[in-house]
C-alpha positions in Angstrom: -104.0 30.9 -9.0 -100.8 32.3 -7.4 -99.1 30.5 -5.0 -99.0 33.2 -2.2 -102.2 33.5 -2.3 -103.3 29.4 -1.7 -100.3 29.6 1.1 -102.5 32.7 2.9 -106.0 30.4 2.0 -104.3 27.8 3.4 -103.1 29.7 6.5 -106.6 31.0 7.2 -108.5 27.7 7.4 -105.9 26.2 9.5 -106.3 28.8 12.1 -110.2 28.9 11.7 -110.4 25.2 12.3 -107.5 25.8 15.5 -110.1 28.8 16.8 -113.0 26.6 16.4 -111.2 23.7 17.8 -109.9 25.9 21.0 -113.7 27.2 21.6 -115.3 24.0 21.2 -112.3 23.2 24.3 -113.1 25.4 26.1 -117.2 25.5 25.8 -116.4 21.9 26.6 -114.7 22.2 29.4 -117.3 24.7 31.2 -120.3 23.1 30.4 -119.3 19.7 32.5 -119.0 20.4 35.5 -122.4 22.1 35.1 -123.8 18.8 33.6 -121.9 16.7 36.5 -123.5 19.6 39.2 -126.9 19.1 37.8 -127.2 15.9 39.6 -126.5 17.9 43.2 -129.3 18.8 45.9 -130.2 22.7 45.0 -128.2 24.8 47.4 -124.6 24.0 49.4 -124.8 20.6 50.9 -122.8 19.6 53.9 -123.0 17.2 56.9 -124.3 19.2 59.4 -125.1 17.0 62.4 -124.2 13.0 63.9 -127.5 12.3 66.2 -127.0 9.6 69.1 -129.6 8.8 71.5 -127.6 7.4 74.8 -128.4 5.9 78.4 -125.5 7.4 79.6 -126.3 11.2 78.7 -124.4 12.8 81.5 -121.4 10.6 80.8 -121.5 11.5 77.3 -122.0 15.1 77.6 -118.7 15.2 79.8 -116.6 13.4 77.6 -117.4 15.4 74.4 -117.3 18.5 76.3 -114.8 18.3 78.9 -112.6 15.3 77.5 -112.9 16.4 73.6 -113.2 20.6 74.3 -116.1 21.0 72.6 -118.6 23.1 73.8 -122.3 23.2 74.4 -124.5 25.0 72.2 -127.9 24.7 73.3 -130.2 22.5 74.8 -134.0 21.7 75.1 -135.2 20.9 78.3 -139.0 19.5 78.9 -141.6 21.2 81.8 -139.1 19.1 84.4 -136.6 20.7 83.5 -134.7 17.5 82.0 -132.8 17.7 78.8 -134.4 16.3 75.8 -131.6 17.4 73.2 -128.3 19.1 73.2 -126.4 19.9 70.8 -122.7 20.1 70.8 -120.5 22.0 68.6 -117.6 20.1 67.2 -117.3 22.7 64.3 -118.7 25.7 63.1 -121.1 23.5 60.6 -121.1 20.4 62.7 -122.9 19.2 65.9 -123.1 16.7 67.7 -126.8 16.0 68.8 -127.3 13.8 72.2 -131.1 12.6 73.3 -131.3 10.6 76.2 -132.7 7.4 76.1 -136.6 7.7 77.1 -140.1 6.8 75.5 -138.9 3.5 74.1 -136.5 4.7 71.9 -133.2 2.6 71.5 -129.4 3.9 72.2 -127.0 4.3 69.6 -126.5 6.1 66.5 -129.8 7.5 65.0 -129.3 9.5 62.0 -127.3 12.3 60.8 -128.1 15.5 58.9 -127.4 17.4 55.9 -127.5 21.0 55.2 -129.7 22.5 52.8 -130.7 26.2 51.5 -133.7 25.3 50.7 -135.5 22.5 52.2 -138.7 22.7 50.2 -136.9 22.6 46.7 -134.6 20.0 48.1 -138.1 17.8 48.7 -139.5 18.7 45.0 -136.3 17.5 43.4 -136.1 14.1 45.5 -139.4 13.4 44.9 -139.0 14.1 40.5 -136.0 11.1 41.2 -138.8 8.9 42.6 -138.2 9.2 46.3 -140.8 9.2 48.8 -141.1 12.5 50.6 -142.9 14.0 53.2 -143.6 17.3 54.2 -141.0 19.5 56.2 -141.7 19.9 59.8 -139.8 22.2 62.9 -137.9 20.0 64.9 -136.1 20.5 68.4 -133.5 22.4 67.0 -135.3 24.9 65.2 -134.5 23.4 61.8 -136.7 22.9 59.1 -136.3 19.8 58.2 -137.5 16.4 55.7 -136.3 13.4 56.9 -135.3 10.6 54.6 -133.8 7.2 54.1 -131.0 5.3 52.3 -131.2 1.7 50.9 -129.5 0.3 53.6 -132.1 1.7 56.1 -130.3 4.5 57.7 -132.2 8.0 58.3 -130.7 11.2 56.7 -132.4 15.0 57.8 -132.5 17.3 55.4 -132.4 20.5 57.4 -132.6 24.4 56.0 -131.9 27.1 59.1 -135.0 30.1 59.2 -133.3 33.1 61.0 -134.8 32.2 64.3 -133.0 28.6 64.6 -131.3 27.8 67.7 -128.4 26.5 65.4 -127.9 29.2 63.4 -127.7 31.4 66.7 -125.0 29.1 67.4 -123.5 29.3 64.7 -123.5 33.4 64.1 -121.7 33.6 67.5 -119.0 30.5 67.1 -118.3 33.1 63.7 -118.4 36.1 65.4 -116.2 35.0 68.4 -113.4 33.4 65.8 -113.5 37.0 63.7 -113.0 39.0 67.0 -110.1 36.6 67.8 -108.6 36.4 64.3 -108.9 40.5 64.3 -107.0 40.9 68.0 -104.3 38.3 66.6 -103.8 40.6 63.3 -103.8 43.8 65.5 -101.7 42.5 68.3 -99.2 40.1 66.3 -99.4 40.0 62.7 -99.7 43.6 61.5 -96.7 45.0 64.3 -94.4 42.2 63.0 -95.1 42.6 58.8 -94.8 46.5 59.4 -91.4 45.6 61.2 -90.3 43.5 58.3 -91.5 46.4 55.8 -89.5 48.5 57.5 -86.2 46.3 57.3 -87.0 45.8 53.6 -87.3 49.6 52.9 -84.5 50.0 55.2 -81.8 47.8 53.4 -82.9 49.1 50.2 -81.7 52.7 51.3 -78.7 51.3 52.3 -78.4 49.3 49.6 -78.7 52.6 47.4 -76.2 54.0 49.5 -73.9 51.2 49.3 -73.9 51.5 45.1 -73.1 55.1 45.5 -70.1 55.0 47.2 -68.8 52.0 45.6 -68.9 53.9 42.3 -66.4 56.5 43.7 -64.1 53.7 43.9 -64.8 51.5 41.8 -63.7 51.5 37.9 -65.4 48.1 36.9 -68.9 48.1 36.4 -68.6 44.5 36.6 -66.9 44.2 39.8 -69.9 46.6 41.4 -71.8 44.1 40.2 -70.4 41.8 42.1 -69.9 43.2 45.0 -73.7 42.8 45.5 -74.5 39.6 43.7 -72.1 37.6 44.9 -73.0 38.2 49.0 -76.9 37.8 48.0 -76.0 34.3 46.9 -75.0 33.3 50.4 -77.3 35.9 52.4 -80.6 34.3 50.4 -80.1 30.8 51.3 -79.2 31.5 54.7 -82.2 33.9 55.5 -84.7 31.5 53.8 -83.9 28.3 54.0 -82.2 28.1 57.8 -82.9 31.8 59.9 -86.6 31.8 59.3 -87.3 28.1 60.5 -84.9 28.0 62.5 -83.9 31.4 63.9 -87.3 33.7 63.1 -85.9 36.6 65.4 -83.1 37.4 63.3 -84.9 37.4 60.1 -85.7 41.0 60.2 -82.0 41.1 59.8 -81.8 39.2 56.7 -84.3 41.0 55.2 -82.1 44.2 55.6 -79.3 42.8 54.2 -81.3 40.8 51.7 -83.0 44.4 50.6 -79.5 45.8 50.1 -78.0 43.8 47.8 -81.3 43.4 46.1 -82.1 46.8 45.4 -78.2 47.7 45.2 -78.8 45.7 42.3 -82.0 46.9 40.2 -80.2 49.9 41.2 -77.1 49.5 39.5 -78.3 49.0 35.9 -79.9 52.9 36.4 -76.4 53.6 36.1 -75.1 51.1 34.0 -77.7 51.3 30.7 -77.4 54.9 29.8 -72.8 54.4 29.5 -73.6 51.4 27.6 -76.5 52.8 25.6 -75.5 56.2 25.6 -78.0 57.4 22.8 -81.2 55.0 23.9 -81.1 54.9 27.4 -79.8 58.1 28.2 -81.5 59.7 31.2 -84.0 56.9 31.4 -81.7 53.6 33.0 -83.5 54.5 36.2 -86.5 54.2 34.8 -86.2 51.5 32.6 -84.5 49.4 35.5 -87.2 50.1 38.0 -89.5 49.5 35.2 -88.7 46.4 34.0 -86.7 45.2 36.9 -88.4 46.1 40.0 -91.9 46.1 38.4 -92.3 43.8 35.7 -89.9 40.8 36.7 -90.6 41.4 40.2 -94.1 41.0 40.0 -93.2 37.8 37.8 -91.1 36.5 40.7 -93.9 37.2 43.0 -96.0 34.6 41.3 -93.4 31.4 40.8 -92.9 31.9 44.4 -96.5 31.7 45.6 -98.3 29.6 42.2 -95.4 27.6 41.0 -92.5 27.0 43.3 -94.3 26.5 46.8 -96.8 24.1 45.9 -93.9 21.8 43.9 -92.3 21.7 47.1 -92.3 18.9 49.7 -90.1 20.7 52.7 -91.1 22.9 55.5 -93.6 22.0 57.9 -96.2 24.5 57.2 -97.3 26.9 54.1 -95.0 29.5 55.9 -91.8 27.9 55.6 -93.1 26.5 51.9 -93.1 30.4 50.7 -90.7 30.9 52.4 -88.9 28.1 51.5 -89.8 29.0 47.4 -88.5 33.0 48.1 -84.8 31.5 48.6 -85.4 29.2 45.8 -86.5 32.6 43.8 -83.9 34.7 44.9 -81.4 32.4 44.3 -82.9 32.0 40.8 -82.2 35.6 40.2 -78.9 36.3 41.7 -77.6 33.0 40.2 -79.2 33.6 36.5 -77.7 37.8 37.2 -74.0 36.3 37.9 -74.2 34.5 35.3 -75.1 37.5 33.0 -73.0 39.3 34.3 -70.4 37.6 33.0 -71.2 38.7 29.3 -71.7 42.3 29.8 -70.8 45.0 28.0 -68.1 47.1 29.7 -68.8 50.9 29.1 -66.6 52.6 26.3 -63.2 53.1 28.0 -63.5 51.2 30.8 -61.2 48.8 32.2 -62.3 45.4 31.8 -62.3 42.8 34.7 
């Protein structure tokens, strides 16, 4: 039997058994966590409430929501008009549920409660693991809810919200009240200053553009032009990123201009350069190609080690803000650095003096 063709018999079964191998991975890989989920309560499961049951009701309700901020929610009150339950909202998933003390019941912690979506398939699966359940009731708070207990004796309610809960209701407008903030913080702050840096971007790009297009009136060397725009980005980068925006976030705006000039100065350049170099190629299209390849492909490419490689390696800057930003300076440097040291091996065009 020929020898090639055992070498292509060979090649095939090796990357059959890789293939198989791989997909076995990955079928692998997919199906555990869905075995390790089965064992989870039908539905999202969270802590939803800490119950107390206190002598000292007024006392408490003025230190949780006067000494901690948090605010009242709702509360039941009995034909006297005395409160029988309150609930305070620490977050918005989790209360905080005072009783006072009354009908022989004893102060102190008295059970806390998890929330499910479904309350009546939560029961059926408990009871299939052997658990004693009873039947879901309405309770003060409008929940319906099962209550169980641990080994150790403590009481766990297992509470799904109908529409008509006097959580929920708290809930909806907690969420409601943090979008209508969130949305007059964009409007009023966040969208005026990104248009502003936009702006600054687009705005030292043009100049930057302008920049190249004098320079090459005077300017023999294609390396030198180069140059003239690398060699400033390598001190205006680490300056803008690492020390004005921490540090100085008003003039940032103003890095960004002059950040955007030597950058797209730069892209811009090898529109000019390519087609000399590459006369019969590139002619006519080293714009394109640049833009292209440059501003699109590697850009887009720099966009993600900033944001999925280099800011979550990094251990400085006190926020995620000043970690991006802290992993743009590391990017740009990366570029203007690894585009120096390119540079330094470029063709000069035919009949051009070299540097």
């Amino acid at each position: 039997m020929p020898d090639g063709w055992c070498l292509m018999h060979n090649l095939r079964m090796t990357l059959r058994l890789a293939l198989v191998f791989t997909l076995g991975l990955v079928i692998g890989a997919a199906l555990h966590p869905l075995s390790a989920q089965d064992r989870r309560l039908p539905g999202g499961n969270g802590i939803n409430h800490l119950a107390f049951i206190t002598t000292k009701y007024d006392a408490m309700m003025k230190f949780y929501t006067e000494t901690l901020g948090f605010p009242e929610a709702f509360t039941n009150r009995n034909a006297d008009g005395q409160p029988t339950l309150t609930y305070i909202q620490a977050s918005r998933n989790t209360f905080i549920e005072l009783m006072p003390a009354a009908d022989g019941r004893s102060p102190g912690f008295t059970h806390f409660g998890v929330h499910v979506d479904d309350v009546e398939a939560t029961a059926a699966r408990l009871r299939e693991r052997g658990l004693t359940v009873g039947e879901p009731r309405i309770i003060g708070s409008g929940s319906l809810t099962v209550a169980i207990t641990d080994p150790d004796g403590n009481r766990l309610e297992l509470s799904e919200l109908p529409p008509d809960a006097s959580e929920r209701e708290a809930k909806t407008q907690e969420f409601n009240a943090n979008l209508k903030k969130i949305g007059k913080i964009n409007k009023d702050e966040i969208q005026p200053r990104r248009e502003q840096v936009q702006f600054m971007q687009e705005l030292g790009g043009l100049a930057g553009r302008i920049l190249l297009a004098v320079a090459l009136v005077y300017i023999a060397s294609k390396r030198l032009l180069l140059w003239l725009f690398q060699l400033p980005a390598l001190l205006i980068i680490p300056l803008v990123w690492f020390w004005v925006y921490p540090n100085q976030p008003q003039y940032f705006t103003t890095g960004v201009f002059l950040a955007g000039a030597c950058i797209v100065a730069q892209f811009s350049y090898f529109g000019e350069y390519l087609p000399k170099v590459f006369p019969v190629h590139l002619r006519g299209t080293g714009a394109a190609f640049a833009t292209n390849v440059g501003g699109r492909m590697i850009g887009t490419a720099a966009a993600f080690l900033t944001t999925g490689v280099i800011a979550p390696l990094l251990t400085v800057g006190s926020n995620n803000f000043e970690k991006v930003a802290y992993a743009a300076g590391v990017t740009g440097l990366l570029v203007f650095g690894l585009g120096f040291l390119a540079s330094l091996f470029l063709p000069q065009p035919p009949g051009e003096e070299k540097v």
